[in-house]
C-alpha positions in Angstrom: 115.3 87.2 46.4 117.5 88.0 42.9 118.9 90.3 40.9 117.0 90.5 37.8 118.9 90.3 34.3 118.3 88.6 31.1 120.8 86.0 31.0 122.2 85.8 33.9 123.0 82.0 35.0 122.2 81.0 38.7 125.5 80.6 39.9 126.4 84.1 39.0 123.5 85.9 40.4 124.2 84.6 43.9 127.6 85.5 43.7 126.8 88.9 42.3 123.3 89.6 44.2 122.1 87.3 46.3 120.3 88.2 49.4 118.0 86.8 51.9 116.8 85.6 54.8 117.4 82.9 57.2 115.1 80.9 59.7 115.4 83.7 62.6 114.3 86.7 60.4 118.7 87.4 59.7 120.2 89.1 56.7 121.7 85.9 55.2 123.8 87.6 52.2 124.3 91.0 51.3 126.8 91.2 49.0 125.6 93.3 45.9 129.1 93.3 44.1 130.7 94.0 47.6 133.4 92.2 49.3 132.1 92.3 53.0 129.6 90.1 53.9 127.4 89.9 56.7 125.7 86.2 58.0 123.8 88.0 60.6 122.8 91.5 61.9 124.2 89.8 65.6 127.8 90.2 66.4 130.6 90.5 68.9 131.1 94.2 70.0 134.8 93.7 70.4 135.1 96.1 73.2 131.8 95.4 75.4 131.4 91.9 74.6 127.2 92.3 74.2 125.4 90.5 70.9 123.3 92.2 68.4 122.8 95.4 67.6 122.6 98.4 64.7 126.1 99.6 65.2 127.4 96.8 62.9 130.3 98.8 60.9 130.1 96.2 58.3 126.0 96.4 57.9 126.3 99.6 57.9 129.0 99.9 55.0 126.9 97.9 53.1 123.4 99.6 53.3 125.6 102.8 52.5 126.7 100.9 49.3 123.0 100.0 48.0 121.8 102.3 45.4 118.6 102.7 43.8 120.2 100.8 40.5 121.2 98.0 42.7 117.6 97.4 44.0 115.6 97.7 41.3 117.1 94.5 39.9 116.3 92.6 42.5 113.3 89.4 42.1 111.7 88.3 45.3 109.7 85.0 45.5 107.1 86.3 47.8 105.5 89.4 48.7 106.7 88.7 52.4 109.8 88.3 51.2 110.0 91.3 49.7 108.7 93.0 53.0 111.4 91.6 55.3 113.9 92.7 52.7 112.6 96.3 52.7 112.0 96.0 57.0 115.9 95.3 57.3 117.0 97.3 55.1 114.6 100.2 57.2 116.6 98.7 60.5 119.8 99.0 59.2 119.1 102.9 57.7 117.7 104.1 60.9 114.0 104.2 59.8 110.0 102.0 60.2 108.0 101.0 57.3 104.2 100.2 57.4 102.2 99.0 55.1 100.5 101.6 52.4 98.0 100.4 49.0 98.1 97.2 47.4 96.0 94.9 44.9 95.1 91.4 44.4 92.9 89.4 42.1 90.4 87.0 42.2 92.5 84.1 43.4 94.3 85.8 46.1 97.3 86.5 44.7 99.0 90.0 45.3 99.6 92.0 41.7 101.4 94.8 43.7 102.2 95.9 46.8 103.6 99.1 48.5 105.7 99.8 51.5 106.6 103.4 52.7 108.4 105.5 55.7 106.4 105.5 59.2 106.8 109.2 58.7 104.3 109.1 55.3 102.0 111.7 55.1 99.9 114.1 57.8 98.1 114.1 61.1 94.5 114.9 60.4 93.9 118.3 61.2 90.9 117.7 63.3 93.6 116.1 66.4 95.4 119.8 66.1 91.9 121.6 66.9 90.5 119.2 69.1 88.7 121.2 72.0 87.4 118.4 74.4 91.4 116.9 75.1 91.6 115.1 78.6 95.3 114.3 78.4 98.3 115.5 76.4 98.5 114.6 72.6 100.1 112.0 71.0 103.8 113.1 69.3 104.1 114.2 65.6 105.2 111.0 63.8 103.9 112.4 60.3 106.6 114.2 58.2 105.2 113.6 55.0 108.5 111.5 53.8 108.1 109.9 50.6 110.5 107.3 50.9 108.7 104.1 49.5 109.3 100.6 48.2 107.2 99.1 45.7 107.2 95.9 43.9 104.6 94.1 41.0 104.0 90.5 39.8 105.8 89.7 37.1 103.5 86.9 35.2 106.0 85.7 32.6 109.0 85.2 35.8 106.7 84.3 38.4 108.0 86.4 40.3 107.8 90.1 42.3 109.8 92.8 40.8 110.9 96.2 42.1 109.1 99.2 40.5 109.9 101.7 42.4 112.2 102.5 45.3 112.9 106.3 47.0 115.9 106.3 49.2 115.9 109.8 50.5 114.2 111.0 53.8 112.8 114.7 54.9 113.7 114.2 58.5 116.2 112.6 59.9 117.0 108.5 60.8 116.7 107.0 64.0 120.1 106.7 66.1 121.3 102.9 67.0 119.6 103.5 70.6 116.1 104.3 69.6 116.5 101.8 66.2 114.7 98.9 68.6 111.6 101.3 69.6 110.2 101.9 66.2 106.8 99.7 65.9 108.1 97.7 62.4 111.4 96.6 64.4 109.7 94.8 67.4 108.1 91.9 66.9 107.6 88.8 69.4 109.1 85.7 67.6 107.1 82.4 67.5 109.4 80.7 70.1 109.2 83.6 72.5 105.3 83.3 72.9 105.5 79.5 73.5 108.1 80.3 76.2 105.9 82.9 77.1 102.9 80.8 77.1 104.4 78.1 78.9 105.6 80.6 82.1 102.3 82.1 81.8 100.3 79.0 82.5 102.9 78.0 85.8 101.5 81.8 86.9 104.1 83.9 85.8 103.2 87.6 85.4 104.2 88.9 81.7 106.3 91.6 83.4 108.1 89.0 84.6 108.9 86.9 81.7 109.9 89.8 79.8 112.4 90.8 82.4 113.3 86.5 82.1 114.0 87.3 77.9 116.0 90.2 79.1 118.3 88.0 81.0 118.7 85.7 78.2 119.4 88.2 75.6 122.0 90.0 77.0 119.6 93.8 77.5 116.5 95.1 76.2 118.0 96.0 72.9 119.0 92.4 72.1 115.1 91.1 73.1 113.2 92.5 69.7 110.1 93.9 71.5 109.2 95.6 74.2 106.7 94.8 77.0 103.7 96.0 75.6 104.5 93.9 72.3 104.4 91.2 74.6 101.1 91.7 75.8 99.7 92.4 72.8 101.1 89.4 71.3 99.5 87.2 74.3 96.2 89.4 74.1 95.9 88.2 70.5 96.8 84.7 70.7 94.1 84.6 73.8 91.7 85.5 71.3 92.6 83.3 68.0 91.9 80.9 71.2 88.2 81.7 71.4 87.5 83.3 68.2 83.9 81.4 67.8 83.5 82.6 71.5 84.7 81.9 75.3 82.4 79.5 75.8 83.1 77.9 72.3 86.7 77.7 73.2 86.6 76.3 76.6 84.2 73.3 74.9 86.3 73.1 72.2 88.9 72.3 74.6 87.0 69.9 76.6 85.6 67.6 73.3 89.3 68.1 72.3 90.1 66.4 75.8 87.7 63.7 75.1 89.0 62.9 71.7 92.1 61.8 73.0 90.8 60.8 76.2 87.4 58.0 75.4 86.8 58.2 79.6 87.1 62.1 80.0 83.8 63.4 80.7 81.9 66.5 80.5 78.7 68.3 80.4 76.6 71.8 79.8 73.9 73.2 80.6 72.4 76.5 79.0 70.2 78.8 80.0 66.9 80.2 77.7 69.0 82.8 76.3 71.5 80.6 75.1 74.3 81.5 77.3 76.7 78.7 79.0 75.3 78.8 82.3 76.6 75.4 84.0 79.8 73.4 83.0 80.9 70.1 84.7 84.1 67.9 83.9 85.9 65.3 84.8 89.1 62.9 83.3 89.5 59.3 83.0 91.6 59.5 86.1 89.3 61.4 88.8 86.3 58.7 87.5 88.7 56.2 88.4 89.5 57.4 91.6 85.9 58.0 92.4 85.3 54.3 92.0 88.0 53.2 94.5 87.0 56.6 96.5 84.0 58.1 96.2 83.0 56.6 99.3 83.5 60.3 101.2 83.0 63.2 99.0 83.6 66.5 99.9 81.6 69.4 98.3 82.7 73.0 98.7 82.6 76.3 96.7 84.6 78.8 96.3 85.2 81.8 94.6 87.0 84.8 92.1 88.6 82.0 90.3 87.0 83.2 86.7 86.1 86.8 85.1 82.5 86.0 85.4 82.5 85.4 89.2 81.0 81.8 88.6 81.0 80.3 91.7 83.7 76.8 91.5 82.6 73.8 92.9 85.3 70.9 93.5 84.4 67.7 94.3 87.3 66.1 96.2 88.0 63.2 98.6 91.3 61.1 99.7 92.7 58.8 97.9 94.9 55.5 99.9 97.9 58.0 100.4 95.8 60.6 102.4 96.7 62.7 99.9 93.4 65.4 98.1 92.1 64.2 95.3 89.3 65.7 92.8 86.5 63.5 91.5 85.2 66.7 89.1 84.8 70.5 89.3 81.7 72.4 87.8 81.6 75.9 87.3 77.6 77.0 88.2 75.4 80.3 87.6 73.9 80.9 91.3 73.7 78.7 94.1 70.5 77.7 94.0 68.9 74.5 95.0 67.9 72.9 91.7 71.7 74.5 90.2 73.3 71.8 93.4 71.1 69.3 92.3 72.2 69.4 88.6 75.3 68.9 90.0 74.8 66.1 92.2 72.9 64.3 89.3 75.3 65.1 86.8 78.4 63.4 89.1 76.4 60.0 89.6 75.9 59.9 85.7 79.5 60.7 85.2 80.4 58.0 87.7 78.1 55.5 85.9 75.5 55.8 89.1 77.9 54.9 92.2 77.1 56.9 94.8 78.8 58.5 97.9 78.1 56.8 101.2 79.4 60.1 103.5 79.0 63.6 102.1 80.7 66.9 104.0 79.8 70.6 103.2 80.2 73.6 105.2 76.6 73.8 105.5 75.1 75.7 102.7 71.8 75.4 103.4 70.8 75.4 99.3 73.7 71.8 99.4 72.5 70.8 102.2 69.2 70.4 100.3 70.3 69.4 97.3 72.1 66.4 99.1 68.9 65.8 101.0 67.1 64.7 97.5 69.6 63.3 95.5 71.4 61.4 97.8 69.0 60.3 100.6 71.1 57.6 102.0 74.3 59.6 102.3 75.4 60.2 105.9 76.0 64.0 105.5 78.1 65.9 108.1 79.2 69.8 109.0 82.3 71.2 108.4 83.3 71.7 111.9 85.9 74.4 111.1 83.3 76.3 109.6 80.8 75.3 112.2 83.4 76.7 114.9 83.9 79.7 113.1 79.8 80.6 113.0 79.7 80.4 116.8 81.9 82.4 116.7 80.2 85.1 114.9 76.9 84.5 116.6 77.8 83.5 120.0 79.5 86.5 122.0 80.9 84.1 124.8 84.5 82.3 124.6 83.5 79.6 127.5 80.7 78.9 124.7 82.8 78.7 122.4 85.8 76.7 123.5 83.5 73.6 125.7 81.3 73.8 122.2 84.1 72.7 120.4 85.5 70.4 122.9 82.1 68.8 122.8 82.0 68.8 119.1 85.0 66.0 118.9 84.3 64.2 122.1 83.8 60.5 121.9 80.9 59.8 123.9 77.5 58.2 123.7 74.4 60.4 122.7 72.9 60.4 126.3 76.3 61.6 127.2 76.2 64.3 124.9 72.9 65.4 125.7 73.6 65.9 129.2 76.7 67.9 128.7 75.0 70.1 126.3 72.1 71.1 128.2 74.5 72.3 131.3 76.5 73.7 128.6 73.4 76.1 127.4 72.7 76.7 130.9 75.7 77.4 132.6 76.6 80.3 129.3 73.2 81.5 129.3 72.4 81.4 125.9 69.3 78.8 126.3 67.7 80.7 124.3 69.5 82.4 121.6 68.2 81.3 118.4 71.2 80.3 116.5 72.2 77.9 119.3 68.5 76.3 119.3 68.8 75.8 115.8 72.6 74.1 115.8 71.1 72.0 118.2 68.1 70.7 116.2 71.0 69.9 113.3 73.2 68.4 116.5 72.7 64.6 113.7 74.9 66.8 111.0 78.0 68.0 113.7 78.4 65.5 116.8 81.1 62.9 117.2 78.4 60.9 119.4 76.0 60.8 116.4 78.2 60.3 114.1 80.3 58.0 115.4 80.3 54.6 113.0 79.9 56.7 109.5 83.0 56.5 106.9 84.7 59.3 107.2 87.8 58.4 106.2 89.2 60.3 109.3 87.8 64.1 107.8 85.6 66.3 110.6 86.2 69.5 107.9 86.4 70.5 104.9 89.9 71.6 105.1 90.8 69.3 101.9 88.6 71.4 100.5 89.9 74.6 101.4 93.6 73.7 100.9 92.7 72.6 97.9 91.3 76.1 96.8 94.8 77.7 97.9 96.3 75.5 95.8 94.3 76.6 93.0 94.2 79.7 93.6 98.2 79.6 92.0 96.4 78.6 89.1 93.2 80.7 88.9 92.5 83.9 89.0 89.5 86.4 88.5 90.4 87.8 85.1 91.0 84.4 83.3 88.5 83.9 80.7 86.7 80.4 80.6 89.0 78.5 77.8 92.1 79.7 80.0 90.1 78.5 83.2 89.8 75.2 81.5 93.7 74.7 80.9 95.3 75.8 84.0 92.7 74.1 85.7 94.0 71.2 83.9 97.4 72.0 84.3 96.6 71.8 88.1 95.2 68.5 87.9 98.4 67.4 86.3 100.3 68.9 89.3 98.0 67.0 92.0 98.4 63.6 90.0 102.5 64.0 89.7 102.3 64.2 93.4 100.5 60.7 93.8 102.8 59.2 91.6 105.6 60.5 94.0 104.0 58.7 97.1 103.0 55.2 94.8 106.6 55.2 94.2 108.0 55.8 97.9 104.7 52.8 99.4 105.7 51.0 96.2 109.9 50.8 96.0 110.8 51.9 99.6 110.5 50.1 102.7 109.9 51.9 106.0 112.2 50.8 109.7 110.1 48.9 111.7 110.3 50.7 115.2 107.9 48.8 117.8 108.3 45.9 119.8 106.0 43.7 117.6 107.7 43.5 114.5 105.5 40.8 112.7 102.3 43.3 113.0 104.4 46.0 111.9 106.0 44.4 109.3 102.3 42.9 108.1 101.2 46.5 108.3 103.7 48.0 106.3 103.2 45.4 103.5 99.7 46.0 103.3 98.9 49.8 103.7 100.6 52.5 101.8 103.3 54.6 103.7 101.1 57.3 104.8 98.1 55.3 106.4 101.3 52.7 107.9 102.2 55.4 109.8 98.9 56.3 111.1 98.5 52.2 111.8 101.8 52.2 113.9 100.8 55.5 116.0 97.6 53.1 117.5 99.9 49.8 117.0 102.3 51.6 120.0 99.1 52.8 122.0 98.2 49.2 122.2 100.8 49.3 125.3 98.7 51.4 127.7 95.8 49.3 127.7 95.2 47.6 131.0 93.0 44.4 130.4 89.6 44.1 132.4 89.1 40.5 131.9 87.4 38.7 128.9 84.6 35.7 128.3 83.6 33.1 125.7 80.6 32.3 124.2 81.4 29.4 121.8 83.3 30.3 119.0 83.1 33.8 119.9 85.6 35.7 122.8 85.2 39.3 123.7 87.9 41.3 125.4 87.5 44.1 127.9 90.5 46.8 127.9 90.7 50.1 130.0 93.5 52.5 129.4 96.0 53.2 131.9 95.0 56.8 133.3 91.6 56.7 131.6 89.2 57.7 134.0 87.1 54.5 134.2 86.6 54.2 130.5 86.3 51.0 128.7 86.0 49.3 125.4 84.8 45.8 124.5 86.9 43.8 121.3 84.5 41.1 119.8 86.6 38.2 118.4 85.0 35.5 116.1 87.9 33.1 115.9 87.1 31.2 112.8 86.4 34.3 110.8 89.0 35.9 112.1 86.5 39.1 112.9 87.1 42.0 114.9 84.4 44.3 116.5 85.3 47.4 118.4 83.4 49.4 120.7 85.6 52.7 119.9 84.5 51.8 116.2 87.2 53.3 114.7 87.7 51.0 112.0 84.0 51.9 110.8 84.5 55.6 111.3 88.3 55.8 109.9 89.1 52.5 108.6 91.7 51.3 110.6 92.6 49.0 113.0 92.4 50.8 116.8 94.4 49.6 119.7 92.2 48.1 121.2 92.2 45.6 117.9 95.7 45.3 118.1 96.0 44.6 121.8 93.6 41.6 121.2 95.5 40.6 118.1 98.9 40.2 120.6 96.5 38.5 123.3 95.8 35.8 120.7 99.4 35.8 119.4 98.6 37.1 115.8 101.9 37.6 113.7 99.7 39.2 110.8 96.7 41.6 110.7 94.0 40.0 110.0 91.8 40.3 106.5 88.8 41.8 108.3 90.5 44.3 109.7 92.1 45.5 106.5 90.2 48.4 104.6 91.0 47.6 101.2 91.1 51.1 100.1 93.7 51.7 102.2 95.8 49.7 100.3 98.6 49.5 97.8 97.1 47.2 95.4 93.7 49.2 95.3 93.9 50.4 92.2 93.7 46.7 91.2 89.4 47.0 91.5 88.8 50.2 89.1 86.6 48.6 87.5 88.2 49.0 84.0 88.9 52.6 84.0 91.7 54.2 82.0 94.5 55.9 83.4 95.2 59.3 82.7 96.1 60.3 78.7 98.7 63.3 78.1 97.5 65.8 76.4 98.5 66.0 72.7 99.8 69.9 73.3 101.4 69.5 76.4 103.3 66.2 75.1 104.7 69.1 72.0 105.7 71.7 75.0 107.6 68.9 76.4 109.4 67.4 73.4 110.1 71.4 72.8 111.6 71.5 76.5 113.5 68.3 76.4 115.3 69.7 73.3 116.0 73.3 74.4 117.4 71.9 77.7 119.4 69.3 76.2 121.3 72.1 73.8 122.0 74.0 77.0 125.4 71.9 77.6 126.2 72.9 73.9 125.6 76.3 74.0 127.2 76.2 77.4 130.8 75.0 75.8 130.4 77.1 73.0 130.1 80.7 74.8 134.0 80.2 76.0 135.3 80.0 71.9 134.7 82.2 69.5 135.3 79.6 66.4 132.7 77.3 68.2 130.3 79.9 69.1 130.2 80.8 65.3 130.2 77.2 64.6 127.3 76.4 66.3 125.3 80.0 65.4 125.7 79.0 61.6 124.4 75.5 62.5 121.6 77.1 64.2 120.8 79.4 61.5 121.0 76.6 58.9 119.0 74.4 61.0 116.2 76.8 61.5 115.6 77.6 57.6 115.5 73.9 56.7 113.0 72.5 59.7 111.0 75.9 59.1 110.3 74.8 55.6 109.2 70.9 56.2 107.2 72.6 59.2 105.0 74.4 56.9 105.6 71.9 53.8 103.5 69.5 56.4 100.9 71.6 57.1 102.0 73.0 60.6 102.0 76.2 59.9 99.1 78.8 59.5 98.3 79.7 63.2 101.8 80.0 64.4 103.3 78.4 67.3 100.8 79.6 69.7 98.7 76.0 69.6 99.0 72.7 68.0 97.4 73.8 64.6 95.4 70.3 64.5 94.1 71.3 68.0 92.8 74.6 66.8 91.6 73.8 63.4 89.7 70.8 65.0 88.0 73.9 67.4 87.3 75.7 64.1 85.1 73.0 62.7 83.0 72.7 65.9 80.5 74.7 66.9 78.5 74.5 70.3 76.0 77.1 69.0 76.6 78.6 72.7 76.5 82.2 74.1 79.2 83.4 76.1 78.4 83.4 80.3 76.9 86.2 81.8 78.5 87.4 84.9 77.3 85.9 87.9 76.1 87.5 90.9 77.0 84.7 93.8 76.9 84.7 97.4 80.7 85.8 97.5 80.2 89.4 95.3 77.2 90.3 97.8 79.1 89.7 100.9 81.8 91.8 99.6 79.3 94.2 98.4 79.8 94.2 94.7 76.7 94.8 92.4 77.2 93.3 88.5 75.2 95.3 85.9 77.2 93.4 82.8 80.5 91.7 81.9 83.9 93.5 82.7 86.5 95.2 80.6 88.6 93.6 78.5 91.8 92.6 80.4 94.5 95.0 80.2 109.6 91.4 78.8 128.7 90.8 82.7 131.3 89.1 80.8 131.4 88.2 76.9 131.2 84.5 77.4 128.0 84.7 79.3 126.1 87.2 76.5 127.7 84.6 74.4 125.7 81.8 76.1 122.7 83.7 76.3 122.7 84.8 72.5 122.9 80.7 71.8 120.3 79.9 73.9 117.5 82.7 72.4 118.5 81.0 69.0 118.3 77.6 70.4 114.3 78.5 70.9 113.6 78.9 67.4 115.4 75.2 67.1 113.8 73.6 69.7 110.5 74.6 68.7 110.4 73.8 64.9 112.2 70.6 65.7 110.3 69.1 68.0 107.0 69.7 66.2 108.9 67.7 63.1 108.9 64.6 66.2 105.6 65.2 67.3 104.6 64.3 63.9 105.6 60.7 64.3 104.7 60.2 67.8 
């Protein structure tokens, strides 16, 4: 912005009337033939030590020094320019601005454009005579005033010139308290909604967050908006997000995903009105962790985790650290057989057709179907938690209950069982109730004694399942709209993966103390299996101690062992032995049903005088070196956003320690604000002189403009009516509403630090650039 004249060399007019902005939005220069000068509308209050605020003597000495004359010669490069100019200049007065007429040709380009007082013109008289009112009016804002700024383009200077300016006011100016209420005054900055956005996604409400900038700024007048502007401002960036649609967004996001991921999968279905009405995904990472895996998959729904009450399903399993682990997720219409079945086909494509061998539910009977037909060779079994709980519901009788569940995780054979449960039946009486004759007919899904030599990797429930949905549920939510689904889901999976990393490094770089009396098995068992299943190993390793042996025979290369346990009521097991393969069969079959070696295994192994475990009776995904069979997969690939957030968080936290320092002095605190300042005009302009700029800070613009250009040709989701909204007796007739901020050297530090956000930001795009 300039002073205009017809001579006037460039030197002089910035020493006689140069004024503009800097980086943050800041009166730069404001000189106008006057001596003060003012770098920035923030200061020291000597007395109360706080930063910021309208009470700046100086600013104000100056705005009272500005005459018509003096603005009227003034040149502005842009029409924004010119707007921030006249928004300041409103800020210091005590007064708002809003927009009023303007014109621009055929290319674009603005030939004038007009600003006037918030108070311009009248209330239409219809609101005064309104009959039907149901609460109290809005204030009078309208005073007429016809205090305006105007400015044209000048063709021959290229640039806008002032053509009119009013200065006076019919009512009078806001006061320095109520300055930072007036709409054109509060405004959340670019680098506030990416801190916002990033406290938001770790589940942090927006009340609190604004109460976090309040904290940083030194009060609520310092901040720059108030709650609401904040969520507006996170309203409106939610729907730049999905502008082509919810559904359009959320697969925007997922082929974005792929794009940078050539292993991430994922798949749609719609229905015949063209509405999204299944989604299934999964990353390079779950598809490898299915192939080491996938053996035992658990399949469980849940619920309220999206506005339109789809019904979540997560496919998870354990992983060689006996820690959860999700294979894929889908988000379905109904629960329906033939909706399952999509599912179930959909996760062997994704896999590239493996398989489970073991499948669990909590006994849908639509899953259980579904299972039934696409996986015919899977050994499916009950939840027995949610089992449990049903008998409970259905059977009115606690001895029922209690020797059912007993019964349910007793070792024993079939005939065994058989005979206990038909005394069981008799003894309670409920011989027959119907529910118990038809648990009994499914007896193959839910007891131990059928059961018993199926890989279950050690599971009876689905309580992986169900911890897993607590965990999400930090995530989720039932407002979230489908893109925002999509990325804190993600986000989540990010979360699970950083914890497997924690427990590779503690089975990888730590050793555990060897405890027993047979340090050589220990020792071989603590090489081999990660440090979780080691101390599962160890716990049947020291049980090996109270087996009594019953004797033992030999038939050629073959020995078999008979063990009792001390105190164990006449029960026995029988070890097989094949000596040159090194083989070992258990009667308990534990190693077929968990994959471990029993203690019955590793009493024979100290009969024989083994110093190692042998290979047979190693379960190689049990391992450390598992991830050595993955059959090629990739690992998992950051996320091209989420690599940006954390570049911007690496640099705001490493100019902590600076602006730390800085607070105590008051030459280094202005030191480092005018570095701040001057840092934040220049990155600003190679940030949009490289094509960053456009949407903001509120996505990686190459992200969203690749979403622009893609088009699914989808409908957004009706709202689903699932098995959860009837039982809590909810009926759906369409989609929902829309969804409804101490001492001087601390305000010092907190001051640094809300400028440092601007820096951070703008920087670390410039490195994402190369990276």
């Amino acid at each position: 912005m300039q002073r205009r004249g017809t001579e006037v060399e460039k030197s002089k007019e910035t020493e006689n009337g140069r004024m503009g902005m800097d980086g943050c939005g800041r009166l730069r220069s404001f000189d106008l033939n006057q001596e003060p000068e003012c770098d920035r509308d923030t200061f020291i209050e000597e007395s109360g030590g706080s930063i910021g605020g309208h009470e700046d003597e100086e600013a104000n000495e100056l705005v009272g020094a500005i005459g018509v004359d003096d603005v009227m010669k003034l040149t502005f490069d842009t029409e924004e320019e010119a707007g921030e100019f006249y928004n300041l200049y409103a800020k210091l007065s005590g007064f708002g601005i809003r927009k009023s007429n303007a014109k621009r040709d055929a290319d674009g380009i603005s030939r004038f454009r007009k600003w006037v007082c918030c108070c311009e013109g009248y209330r239409n008289e219809k609101w005064f005579n309104y009959e039907d009112r149901k609460r109290e009016a809005k204030p009078i804002t309208r005073t007429a005033c016809r205090a305006c700024f105007r400015v044209k383009y000048d063709i021959e200077s290229v640039k806008y010139v002032v053509t009119r300016f009013i200065m006076e006011h019919n009512h009078p100016l806001a006061s320095e308290a109520s300055v930072q209420h007036i709409r054109s005054h509060r405004k959340v900055s670019d680098a506030e909604y990416v801190q916002a956005k990033s406290l938001k996604l770790v589940g942090a409400r927006i009340c609190q967050i604004m109460k976090h900038f309040v904290i940083k700024a030194g009060g609520y007048s310092n901040v720059g908006c108030c709650i609401k502007d904040l969520y507006n401002r996170m309203d409106e960036e939610r729907r730049k997000d999905i502008f082509n649609g919810d559904a359009e967004g959320a697969l925007g996001f997922l082929a974005a995903k792929k794009d940078a991921d050539e292993m991430f999968f994922y798949k749609y279905h719609v229905d015949n009105k063209g509405r999204l009405a299944r989604l299934f995904w999964a990353d390079s990472k779950s598809r490898a962790d299915f192939s080491v895996f996938g053996d035992v998959l658990v399949f469980d729904t849940t619920y309220k985790t999206n506005k339109y009450r789809k019904p979540l399903v997560v496919l998870a399993g354990v992983n060689n650290h006996l820690n959860n682990t999700i294979f894929g997720c889908a988000l379905l219409s109904d629960e329906r057989i033939e909706t399952y079945e999509w599912v179930l086909s959909t996760v062997v494509e994704a896999m590239k057709g493996r398989k489970p061998v073991a499948v669990m539910t909590d006994g849908d009977s639509a899953m259980r179907r579904a299972i039934k037909n696409l996986l015919p060779d899977a050994c499916h079994r009950l939840c027995s938690w949610h089992l449990h709980r049903n008998a409970r519901s259905n059977i009115r009788c606690e001895e029922f209950n209690n020797r059912l569940y007993n019964l349910m995780e007793r070792k024993c054979s079939t005939l065994e069982f058989e005979d206990r449960w038909v005394r069981l039946v008799n003894e309670c009486g409920v011989v027959e109730n119907e529910w118990v004759k038809k648990l009994y007919r499914r007896r193959r899904l839910w007891v131990e004694a059928y059961l018993r030599g199926h890989f279950f990797a050690g599971m009876r429930s689905t309580h992986r399942c169900e911890k897993m949905n607590a965990f999400l549920n930090e995530y989720l939510n039932k407002k979230m709209r489908l893109y925002e689904f999509v990325r804190s889901f993600d986000l989540a999976i990010a979360w699970l993966q950083h914890t497997e990393s924690k427990a590779i490094h503690t089975s990888e770089n730590t050793k555990p103390v060897l405890t027993t009396i047979l340090p050589e098995l220990e020792g071989s068992a603590a090489e081999v299996f990660t440090r979780n299943v080691f101390f599962m190993v160890r716990k049947h390793l020291n049980r090996q101690g109270l087996l009594i042996s019953e004797g033992w025979s030999e038939d050629g290369g073959s020995r078999t062992y008979y063990y009792s346990k001390y105190g164990g009521h006449g029960i026995s097991w029988r070890v097989d032995y094949d000596r040159s393969m090194e083989n070992l069969i258990c009667s308990c079959m534990k190693f077929e049903s968990k994959g471990i070696p029993c203690a019955h295994m590793f009493r024979l192994m100290v009969v024989e005088g083994m110093n190692r475990i042998p290979e047979a009776c190693i379960s190689k995904r049990w391992t450390k070196g598992v991830y050595c069979t993955n059959n090629g997969m990739k690992a998992f690939v950051a996320d091209e956003q989420l690599t940006q957030m954390a570049r911007y968080g690496t640099l705001k936290s490493s100019c902590n320690t600076m602006c730390y320092y800085a607070s105590y002095m008051d030459d280094a605190f202005n030191d480092l604000q005018q570095m701040f300042d001057k840092h934040s005009v220049d990155l600003k302009e190679k940030w949009i002189d490289r094509e960053y700029g456009g949407d903001g800070f509120a996505m990686d613009s190459r992200v969203r403009n690749d979403r622009s250009r893609r088009t699914f040709g989808l409908l957004d989701p009706r709202v689903s009516r699932s098995k959860e909204v009837e039982r809590d007796g909810m009926v759906v007739h369409g989609s929902s509403s829309r969804d409804d901020r101490q001492v001087t050297e601390q305000h010092r530090l907190e001051g640094l630090s809300f400028v440092m956000y601007r820096w951070g930001e703008e920087y670390s795009r410039l490195l994402g650039l190369d990276g």
